[in-house]
N, CA, C and O atoms as a GROMACS GRO file, in nm:
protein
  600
    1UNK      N    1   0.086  -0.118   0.000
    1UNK     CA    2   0.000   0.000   0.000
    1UNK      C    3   0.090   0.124   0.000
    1UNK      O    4   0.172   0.138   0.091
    2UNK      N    5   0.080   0.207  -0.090
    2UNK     CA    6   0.140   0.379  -0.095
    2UNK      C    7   0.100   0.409   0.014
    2UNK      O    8  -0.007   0.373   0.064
    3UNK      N    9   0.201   0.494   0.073
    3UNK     CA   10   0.153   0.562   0.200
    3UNK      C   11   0.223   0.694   0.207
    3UNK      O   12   0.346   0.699   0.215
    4UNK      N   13   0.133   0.818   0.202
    4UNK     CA   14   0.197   0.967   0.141
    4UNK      C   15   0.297   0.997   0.326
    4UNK      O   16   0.255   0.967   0.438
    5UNK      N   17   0.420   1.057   0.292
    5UNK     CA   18   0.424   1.067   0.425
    5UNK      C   19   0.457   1.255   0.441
    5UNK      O   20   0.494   1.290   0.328
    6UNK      N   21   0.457   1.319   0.490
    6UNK     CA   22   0.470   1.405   0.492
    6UNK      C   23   0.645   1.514   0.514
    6UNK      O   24   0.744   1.477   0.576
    7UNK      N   25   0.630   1.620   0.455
    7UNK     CA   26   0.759   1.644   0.451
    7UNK      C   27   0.764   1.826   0.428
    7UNK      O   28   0.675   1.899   0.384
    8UNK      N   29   0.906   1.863   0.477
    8UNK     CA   30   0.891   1.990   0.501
    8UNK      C   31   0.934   2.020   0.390
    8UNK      O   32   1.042   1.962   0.372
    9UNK      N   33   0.897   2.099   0.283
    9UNK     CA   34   0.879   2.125   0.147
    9UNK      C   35   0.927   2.278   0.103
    9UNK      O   36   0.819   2.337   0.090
   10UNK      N   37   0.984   2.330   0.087
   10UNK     CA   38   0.972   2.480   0.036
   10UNK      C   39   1.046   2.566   0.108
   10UNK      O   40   1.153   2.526   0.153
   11UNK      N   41   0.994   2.716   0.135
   11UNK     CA   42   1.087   2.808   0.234
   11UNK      C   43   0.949   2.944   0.202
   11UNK      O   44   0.894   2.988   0.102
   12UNK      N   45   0.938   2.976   0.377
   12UNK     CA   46   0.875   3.133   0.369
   12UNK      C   47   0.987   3.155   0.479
   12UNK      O   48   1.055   3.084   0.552
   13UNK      N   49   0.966   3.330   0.445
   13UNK     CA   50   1.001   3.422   0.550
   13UNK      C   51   0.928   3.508   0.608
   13UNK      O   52   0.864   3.598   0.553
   14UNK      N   53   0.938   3.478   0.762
   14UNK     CA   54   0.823   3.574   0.914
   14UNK      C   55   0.923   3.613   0.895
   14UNK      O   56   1.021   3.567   0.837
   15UNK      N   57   0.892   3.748   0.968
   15UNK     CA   58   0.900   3.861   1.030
   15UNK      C   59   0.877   3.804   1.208
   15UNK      O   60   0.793   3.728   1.254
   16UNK      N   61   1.004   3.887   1.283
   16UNK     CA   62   1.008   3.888   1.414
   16UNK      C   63   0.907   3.968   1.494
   16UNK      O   64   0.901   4.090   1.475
   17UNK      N   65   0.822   3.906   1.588
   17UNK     CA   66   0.754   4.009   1.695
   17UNK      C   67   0.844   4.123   1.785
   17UNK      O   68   0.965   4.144   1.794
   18UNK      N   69   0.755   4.170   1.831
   18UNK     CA   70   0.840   4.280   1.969
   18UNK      C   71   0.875   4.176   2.059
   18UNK      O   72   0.969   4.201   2.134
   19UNK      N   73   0.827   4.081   2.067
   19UNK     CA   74   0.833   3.982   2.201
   19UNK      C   75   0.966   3.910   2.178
   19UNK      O   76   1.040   3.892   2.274
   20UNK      N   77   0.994   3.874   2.076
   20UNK     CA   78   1.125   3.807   1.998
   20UNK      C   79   1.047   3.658   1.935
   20UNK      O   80   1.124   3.562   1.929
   21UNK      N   81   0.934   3.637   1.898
   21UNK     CA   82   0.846   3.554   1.877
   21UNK      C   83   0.806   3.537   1.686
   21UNK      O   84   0.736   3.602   1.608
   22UNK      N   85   0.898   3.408   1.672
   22UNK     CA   86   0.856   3.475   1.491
   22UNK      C   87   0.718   3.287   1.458
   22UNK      O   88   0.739   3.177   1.509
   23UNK      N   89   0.622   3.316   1.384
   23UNK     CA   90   0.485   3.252   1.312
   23UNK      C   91   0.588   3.129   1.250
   23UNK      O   92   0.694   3.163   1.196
   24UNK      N   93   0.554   2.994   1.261
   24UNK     CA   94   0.587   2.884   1.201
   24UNK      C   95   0.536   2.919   1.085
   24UNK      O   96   0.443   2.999   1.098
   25UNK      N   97   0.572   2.876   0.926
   25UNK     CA   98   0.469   2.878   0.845
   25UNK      C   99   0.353   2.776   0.878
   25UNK      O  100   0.369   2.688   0.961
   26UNK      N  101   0.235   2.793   0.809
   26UNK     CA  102   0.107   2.715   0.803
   26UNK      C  103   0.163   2.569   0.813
   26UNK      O  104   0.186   2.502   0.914
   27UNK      N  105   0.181   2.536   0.669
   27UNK     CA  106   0.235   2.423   0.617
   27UNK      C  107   0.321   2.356   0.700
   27UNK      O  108   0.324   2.235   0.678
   28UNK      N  109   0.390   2.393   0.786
   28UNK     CA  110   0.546   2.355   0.848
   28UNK      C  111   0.445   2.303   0.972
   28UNK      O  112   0.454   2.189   1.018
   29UNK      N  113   0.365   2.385   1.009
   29UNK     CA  114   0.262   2.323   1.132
   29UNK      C  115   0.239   2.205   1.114
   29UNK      O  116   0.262   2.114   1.194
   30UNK      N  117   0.181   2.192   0.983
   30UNK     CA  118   0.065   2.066   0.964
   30UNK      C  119   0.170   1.964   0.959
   30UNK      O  120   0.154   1.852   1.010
   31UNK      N  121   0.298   2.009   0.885
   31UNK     CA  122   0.341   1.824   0.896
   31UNK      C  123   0.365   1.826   1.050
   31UNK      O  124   0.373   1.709   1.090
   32UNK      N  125   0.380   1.920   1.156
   32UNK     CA  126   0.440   1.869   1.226
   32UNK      C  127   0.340   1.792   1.324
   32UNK      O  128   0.354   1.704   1.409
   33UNK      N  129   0.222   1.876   1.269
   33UNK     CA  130   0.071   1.802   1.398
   33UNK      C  131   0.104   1.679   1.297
   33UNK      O  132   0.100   1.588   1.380
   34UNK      N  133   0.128   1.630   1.204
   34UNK     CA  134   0.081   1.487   1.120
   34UNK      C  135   0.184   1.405   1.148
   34UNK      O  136   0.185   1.284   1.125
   35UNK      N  137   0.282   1.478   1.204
   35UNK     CA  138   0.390   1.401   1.299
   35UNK      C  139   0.340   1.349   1.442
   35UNK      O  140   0.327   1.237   1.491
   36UNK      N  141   0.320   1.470   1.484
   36UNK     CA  142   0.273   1.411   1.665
   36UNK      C  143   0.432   1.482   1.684
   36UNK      O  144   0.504   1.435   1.773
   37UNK      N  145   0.477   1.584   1.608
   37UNK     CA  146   0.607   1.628   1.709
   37UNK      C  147   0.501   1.737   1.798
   37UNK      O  148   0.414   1.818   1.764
   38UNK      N  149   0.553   1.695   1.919
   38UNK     CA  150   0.507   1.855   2.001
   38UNK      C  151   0.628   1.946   2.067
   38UNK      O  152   0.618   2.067   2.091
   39UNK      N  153   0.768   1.848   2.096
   39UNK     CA  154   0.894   1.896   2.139
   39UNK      C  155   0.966   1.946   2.031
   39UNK      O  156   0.923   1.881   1.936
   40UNK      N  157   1.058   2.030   1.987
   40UNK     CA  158   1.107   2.043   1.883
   40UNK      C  159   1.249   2.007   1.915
   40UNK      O  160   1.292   2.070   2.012
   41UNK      N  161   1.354   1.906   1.848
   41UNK     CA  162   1.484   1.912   1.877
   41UNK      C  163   1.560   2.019   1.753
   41UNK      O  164   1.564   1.998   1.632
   42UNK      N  165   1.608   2.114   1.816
   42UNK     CA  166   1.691   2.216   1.696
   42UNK      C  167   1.842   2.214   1.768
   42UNK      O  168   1.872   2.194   1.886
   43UNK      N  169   1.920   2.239   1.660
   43UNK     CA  170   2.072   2.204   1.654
   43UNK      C  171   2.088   2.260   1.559
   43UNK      O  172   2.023   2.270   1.455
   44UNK      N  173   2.243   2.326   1.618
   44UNK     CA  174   2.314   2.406   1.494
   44UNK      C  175   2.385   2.312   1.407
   44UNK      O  176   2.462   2.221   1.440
   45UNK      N  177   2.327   2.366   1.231
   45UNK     CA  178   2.379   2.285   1.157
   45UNK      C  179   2.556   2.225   1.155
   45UNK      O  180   2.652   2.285   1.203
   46UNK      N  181   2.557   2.130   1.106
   46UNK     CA  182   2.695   2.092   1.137
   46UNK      C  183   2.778   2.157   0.976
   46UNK      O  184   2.899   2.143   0.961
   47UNK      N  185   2.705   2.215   0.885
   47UNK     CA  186   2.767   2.272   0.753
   47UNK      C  187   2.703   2.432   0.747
   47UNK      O  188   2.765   2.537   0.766
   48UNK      N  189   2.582   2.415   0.720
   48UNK     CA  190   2.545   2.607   0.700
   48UNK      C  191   2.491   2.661   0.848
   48UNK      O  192   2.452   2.604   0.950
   49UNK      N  193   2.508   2.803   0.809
   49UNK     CA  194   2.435   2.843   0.943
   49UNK      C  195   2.323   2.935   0.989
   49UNK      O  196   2.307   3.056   1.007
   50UNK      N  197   2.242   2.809   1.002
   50UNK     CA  198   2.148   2.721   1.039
   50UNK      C  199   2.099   2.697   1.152
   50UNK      O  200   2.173   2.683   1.249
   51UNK      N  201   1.968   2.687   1.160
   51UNK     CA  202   1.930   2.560   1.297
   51UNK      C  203   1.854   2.481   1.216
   51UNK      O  204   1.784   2.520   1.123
   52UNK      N  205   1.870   2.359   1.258
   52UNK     CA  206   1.799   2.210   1.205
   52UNK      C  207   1.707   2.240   1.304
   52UNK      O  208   1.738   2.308   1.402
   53UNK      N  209   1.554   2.173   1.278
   53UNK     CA  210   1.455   2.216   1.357
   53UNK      C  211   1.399   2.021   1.317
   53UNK      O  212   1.403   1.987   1.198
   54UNK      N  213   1.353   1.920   1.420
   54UNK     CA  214   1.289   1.830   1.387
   54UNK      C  215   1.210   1.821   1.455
   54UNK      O  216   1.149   1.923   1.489
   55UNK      N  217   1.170   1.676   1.514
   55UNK     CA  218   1.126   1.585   1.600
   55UNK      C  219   1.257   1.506   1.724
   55UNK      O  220   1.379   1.510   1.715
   56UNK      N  221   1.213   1.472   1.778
   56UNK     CA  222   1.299   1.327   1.889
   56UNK      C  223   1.345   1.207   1.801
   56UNK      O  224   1.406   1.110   1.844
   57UNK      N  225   1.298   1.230   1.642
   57UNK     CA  226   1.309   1.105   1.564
   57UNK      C  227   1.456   1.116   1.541
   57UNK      O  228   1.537   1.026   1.562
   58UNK      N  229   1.483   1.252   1.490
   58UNK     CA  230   1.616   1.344   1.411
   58UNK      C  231   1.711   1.360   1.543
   58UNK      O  232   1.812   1.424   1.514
   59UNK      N  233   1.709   1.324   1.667
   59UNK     CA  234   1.792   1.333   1.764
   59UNK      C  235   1.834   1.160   1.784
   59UNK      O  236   1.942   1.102   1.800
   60UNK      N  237   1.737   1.129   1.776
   60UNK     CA  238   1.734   0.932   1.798
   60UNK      C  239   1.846   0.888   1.707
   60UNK      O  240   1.945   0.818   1.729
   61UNK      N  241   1.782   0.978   1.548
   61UNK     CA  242   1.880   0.890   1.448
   61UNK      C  243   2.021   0.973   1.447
   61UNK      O  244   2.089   0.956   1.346
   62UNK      N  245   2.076   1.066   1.551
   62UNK     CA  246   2.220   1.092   1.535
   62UNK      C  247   2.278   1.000   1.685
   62UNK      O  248   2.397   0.971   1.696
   63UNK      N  249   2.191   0.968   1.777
   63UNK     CA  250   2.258   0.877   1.930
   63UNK      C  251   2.225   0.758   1.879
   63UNK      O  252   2.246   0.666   1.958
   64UNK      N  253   2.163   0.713   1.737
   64UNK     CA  254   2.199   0.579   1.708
   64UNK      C  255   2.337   0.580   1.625
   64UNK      O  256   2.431   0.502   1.646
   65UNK      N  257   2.334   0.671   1.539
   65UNK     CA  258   2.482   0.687   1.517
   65UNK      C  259   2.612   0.680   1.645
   65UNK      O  260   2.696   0.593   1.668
   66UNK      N  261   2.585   0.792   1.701
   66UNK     CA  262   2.685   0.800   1.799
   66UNK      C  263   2.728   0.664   1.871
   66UNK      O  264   2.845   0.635   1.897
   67UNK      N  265   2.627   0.592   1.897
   67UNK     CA  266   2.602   0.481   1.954
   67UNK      C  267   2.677   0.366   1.889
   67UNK      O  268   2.736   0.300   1.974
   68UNK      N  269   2.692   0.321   1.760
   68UNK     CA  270   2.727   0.264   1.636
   68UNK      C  271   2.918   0.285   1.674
   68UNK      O  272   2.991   0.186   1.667
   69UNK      N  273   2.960   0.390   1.702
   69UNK     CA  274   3.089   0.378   1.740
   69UNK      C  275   3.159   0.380   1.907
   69UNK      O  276   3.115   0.419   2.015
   70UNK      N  277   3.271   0.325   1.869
   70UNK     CA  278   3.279   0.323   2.014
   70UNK      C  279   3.369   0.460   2.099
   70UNK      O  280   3.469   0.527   2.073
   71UNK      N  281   3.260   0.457   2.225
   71UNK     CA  282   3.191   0.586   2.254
   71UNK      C  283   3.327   0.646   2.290
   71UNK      O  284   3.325   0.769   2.297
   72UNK      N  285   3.451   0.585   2.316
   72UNK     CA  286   3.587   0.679   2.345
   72UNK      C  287   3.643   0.757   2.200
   72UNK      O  288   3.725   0.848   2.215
   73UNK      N  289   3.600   0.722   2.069
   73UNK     CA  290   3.653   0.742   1.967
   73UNK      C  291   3.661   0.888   1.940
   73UNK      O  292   3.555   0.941   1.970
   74UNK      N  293   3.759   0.980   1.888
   74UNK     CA  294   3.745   1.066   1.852
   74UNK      C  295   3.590   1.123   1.781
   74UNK      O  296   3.522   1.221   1.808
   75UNK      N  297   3.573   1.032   1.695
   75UNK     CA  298   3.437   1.074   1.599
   75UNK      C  299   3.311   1.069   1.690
   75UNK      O  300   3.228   1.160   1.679
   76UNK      N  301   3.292   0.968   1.781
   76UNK     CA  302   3.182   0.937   1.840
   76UNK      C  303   3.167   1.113   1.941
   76UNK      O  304   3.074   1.194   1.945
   77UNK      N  305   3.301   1.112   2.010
   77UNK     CA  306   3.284   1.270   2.064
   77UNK      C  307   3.271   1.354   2.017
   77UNK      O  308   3.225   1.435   2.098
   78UNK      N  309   3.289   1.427   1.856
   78UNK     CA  310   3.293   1.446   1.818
   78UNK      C  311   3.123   1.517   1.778
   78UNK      O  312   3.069   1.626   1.798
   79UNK      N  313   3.077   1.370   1.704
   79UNK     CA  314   2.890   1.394   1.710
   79UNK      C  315   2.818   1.430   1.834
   79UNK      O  316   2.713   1.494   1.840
   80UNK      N  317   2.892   1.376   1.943
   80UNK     CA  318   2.836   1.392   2.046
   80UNK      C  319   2.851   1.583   2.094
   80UNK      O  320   2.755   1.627   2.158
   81UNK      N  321   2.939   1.659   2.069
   81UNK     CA  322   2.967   1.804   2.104
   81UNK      C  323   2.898   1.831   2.006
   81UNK      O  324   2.863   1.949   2.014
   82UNK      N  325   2.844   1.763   1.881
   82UNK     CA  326   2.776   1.860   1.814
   82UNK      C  327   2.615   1.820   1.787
   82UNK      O  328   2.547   1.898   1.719
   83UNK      N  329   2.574   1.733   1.826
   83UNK     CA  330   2.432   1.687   1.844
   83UNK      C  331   2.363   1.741   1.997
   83UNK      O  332   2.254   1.783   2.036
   84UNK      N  333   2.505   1.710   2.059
   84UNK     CA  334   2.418   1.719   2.201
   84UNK      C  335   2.478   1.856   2.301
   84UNK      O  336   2.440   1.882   2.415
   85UNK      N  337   2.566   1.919   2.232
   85UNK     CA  338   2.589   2.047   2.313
   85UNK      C  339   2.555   2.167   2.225
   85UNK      O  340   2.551   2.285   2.262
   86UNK      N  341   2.530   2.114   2.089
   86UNK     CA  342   2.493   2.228   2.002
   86UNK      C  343   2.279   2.226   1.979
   86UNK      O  344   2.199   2.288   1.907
   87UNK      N  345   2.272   2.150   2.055
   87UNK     CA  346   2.131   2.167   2.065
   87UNK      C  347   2.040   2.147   2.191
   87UNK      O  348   2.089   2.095   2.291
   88UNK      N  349   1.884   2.196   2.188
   88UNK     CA  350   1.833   2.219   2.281
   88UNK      C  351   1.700   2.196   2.227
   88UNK      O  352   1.675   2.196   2.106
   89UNK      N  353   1.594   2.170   2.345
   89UNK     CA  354   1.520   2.155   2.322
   89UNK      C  355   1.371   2.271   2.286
   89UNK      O  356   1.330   2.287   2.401
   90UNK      N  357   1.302   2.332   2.219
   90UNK     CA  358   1.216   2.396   2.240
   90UNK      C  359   1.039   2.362   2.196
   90UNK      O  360   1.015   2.259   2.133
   91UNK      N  361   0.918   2.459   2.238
   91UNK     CA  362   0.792   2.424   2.218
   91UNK      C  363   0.720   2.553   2.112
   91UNK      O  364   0.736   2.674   2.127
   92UNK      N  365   0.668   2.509   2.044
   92UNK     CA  366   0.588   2.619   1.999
   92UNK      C  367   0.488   2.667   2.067
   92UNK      O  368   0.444   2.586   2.148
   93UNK      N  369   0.422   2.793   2.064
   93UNK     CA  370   0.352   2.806   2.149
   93UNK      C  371   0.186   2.794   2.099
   93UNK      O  372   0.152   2.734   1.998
   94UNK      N  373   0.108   2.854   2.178
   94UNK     CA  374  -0.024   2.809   2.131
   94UNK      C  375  -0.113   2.907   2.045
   94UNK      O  376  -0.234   2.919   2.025
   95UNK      N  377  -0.018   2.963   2.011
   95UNK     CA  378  -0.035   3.068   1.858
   95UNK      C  379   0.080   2.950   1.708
   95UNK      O  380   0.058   2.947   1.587
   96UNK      N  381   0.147   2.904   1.756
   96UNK     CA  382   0.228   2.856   1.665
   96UNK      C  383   0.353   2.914   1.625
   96UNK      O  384   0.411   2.902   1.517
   97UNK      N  385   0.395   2.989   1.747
   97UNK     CA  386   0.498   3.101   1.704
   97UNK      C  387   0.608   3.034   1.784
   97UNK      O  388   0.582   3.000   1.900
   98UNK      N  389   0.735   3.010   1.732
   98UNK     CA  390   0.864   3.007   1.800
   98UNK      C  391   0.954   3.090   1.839
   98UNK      O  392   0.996   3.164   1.749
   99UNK      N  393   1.009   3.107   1.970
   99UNK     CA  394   1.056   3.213   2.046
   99UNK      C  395   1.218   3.212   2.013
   99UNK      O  396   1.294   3.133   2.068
  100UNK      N  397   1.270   3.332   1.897
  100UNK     CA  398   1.385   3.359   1.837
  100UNK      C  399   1.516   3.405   1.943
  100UNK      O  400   1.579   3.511   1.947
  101UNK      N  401   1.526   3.306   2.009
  101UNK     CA  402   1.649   3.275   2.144
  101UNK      C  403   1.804   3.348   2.100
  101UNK      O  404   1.831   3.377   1.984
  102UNK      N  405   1.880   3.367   2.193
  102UNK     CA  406   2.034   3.371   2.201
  102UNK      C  407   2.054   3.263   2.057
  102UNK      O  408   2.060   3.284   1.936
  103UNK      N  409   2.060   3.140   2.144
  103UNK     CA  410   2.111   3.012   2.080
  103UNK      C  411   2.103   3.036   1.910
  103UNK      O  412   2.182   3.018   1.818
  104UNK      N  413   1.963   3.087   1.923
  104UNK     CA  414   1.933   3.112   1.722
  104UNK      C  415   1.991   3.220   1.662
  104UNK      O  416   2.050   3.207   1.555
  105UNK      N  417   1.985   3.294   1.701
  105UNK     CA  418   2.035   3.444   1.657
  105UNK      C  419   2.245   3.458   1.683
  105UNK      O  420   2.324   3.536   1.630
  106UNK      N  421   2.262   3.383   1.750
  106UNK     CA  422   2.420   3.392   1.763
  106UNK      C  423   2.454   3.301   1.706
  106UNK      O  424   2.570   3.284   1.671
  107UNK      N  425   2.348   3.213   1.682
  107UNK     CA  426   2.457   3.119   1.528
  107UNK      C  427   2.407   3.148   1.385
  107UNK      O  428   2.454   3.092   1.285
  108UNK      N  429   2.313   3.236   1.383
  108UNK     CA  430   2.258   3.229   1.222
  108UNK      C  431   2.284   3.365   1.198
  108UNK      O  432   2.328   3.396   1.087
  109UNK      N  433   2.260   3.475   1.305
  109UNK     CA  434   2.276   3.582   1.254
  109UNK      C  435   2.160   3.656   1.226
  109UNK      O  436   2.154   3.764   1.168
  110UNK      N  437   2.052   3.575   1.280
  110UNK     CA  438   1.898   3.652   1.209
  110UNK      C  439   1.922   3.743   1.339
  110UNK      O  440   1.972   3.741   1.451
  111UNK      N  441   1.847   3.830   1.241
  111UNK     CA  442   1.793   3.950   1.331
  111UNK      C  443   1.629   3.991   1.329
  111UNK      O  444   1.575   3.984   1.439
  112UNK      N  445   1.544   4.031   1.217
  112UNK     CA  446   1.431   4.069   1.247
  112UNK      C  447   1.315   3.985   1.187
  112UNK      O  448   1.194   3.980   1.209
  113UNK      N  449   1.398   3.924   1.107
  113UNK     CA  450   1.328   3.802   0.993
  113UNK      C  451   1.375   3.648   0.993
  113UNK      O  452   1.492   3.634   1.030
  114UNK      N  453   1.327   3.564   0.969
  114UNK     CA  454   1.374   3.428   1.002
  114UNK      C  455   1.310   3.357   0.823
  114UNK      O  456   1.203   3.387   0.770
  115UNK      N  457   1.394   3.281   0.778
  115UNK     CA  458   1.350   3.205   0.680
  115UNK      C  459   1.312   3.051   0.698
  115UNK      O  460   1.408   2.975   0.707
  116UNK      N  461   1.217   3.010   0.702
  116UNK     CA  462   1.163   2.890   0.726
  116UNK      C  463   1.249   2.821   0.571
  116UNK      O  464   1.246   2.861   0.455
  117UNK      N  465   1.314   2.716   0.630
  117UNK     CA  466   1.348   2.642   0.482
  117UNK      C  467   1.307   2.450   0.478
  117UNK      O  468   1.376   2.372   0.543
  118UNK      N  469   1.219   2.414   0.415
  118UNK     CA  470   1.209   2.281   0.423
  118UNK      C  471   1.327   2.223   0.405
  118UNK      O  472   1.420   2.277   0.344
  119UNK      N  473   1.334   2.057   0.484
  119UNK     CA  474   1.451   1.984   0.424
  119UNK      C  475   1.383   1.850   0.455
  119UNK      O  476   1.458   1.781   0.524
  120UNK      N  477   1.282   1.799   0.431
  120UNK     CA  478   1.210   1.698   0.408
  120UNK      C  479   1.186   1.609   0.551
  120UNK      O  480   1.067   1.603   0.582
  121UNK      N  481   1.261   1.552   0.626
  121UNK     CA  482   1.226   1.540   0.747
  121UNK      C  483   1.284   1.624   0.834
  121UNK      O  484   1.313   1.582   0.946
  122UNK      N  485   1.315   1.770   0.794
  122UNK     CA  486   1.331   1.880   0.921
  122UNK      C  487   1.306   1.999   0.831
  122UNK      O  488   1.271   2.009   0.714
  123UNK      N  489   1.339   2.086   0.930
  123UNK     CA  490   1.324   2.191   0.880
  123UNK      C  491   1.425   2.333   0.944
  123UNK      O  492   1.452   2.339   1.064
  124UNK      N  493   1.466   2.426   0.856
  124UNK     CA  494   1.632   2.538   0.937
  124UNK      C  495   1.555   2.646   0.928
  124UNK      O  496   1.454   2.687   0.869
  125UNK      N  497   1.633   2.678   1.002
  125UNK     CA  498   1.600   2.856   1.048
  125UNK      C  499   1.704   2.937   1.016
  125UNK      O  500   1.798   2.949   1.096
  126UNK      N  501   1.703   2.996   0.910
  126UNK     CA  502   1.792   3.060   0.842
  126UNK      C  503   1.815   3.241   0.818
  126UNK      O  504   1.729   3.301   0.753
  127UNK      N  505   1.893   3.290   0.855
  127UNK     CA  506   1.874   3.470   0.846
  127UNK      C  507   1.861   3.466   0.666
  127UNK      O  508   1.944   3.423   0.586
  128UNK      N  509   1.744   3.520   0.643
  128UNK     CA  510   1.670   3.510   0.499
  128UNK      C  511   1.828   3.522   0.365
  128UNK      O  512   1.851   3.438   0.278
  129UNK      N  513   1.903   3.642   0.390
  129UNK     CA  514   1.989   3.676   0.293
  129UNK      C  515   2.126   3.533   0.260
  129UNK      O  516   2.190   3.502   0.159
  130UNK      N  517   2.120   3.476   0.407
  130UNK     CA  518   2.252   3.340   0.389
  130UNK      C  519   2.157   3.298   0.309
  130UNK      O  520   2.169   3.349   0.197
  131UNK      N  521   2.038   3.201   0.323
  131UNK     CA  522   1.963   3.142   0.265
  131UNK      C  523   2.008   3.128   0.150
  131UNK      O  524   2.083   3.046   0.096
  132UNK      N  525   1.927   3.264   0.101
  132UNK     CA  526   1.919   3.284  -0.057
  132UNK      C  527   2.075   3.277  -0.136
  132UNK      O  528   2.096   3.219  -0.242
  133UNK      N  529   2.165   3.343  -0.064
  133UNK     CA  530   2.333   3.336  -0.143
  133UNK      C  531   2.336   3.157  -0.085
  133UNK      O  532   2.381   3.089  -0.177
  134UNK      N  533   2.318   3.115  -0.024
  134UNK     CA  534   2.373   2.972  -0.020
  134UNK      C  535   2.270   2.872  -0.124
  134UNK      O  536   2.312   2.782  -0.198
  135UNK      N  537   2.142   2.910  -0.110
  135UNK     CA  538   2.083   2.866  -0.210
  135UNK      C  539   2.075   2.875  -0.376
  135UNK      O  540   2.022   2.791  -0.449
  136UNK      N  541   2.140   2.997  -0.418
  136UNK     CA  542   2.199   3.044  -0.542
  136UNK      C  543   2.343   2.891  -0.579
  136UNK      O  544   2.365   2.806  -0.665
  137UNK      N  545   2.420   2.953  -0.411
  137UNK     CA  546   2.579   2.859  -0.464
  137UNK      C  547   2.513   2.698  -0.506
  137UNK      O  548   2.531   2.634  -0.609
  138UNK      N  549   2.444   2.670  -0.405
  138UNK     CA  550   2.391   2.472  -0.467
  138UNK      C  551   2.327   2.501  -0.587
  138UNK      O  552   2.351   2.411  -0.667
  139UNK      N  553   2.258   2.585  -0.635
  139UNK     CA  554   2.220   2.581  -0.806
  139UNK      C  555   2.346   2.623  -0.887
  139UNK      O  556   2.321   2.612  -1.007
  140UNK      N  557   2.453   2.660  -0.868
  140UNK     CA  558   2.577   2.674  -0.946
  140UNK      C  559   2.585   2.553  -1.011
  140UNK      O  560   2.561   2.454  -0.942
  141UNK      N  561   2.614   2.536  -1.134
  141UNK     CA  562   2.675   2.434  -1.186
  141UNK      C  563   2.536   2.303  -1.227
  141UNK      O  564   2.556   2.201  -1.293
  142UNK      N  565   2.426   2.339  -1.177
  142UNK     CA  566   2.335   2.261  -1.138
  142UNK      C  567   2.223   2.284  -1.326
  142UNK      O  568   2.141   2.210  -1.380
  143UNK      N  569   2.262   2.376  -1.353
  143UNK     CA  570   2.155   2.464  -1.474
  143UNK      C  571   2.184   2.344  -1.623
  143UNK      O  572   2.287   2.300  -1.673
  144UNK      N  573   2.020   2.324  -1.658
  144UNK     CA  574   2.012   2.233  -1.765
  144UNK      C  575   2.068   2.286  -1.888
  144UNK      O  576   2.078   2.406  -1.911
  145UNK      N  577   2.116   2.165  -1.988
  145UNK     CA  578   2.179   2.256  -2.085
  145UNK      C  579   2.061   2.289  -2.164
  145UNK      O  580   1.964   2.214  -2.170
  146UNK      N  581   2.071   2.416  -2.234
  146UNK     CA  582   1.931   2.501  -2.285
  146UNK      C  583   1.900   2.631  -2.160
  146UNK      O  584   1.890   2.752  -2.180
  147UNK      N  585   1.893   2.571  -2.054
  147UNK     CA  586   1.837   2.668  -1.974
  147UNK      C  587   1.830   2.765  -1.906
  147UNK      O  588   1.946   2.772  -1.866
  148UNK      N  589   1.772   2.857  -1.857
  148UNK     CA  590   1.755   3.003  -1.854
  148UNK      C  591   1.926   3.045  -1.797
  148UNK      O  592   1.996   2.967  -1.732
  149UNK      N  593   1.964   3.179  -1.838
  149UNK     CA  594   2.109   3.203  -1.734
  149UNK      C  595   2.094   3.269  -1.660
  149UNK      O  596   2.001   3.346  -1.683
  150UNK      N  597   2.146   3.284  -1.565
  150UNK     CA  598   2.128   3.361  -1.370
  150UNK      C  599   2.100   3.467  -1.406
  150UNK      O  600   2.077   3.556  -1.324
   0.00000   0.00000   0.00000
């Protein structure tokens, strides 16, 4: 049996409250009620900068990794300073708005705007302008032959 599963798809950009409080998109909600996430695990990306935004699923599957080596190894500590000291846990609230922390803003750099960016089972929080120049550099080189030029 096909079974559609849901996934974080696309990219908008909120705007920050006075409160420091920026609107999930719509969409980004629904997969996450169709998840049953209600905790959010976010972690600073280990390449752009970023916060990875998931579920307990996306924390599980890096301490099954970690787990997979043995735990004195350089590498295993390694994931471990960056799964588990580079992240924290947070809740949305009962507007649907997430509260734009230290933690987010001193690693991404956002200031008044936040870019929601899908990445299929998560989703980053990105200061809108990296986004877009980092999203330009992965289409480098990427353009069909025939097709439109930058």
């Amino acid at each position: 049996m096909f079974r559609v599963m849901s996934r974080f798809l696309s990219h908008a950009t909120n705007r920050i409250d006075s409160k420091g409080r920026v609107s999930v998109p719509a969409a980004f909600r629904s997969v996450l009620a169709q998840r049953n996430i209600q905790e959010l695990y976010c972690f600073q990306d280990f390449v752009f900068p970023a916060i990875s935004v998931g579920g307990s699923d996306l924390l599980e599957r890096f301490e099954r990794q970690i787990a997979s080596e043995d735990p004195f190894s350089p590498e295993a500590n390694r994931m471990s300073l960056l799964v588990h000291g580079g992240g924290v846990f947070m809740k949305l609230d009962a507007e649907g708005r997430l509260l734009v922390t230290n933690f987010v803003r001193d690693f991404t750099g956002i200031t008044d705007e936040v870019a929601f960016v899908g990445r299929a089972d998560h989703f980053q929080l990105w200061q809108p302008e990296a986004f877009l120049a980092a999203q330009a550099m992965a289409r480098e080189g990427r353009r069909p032959i025939g097709g439109r030029p930058g």
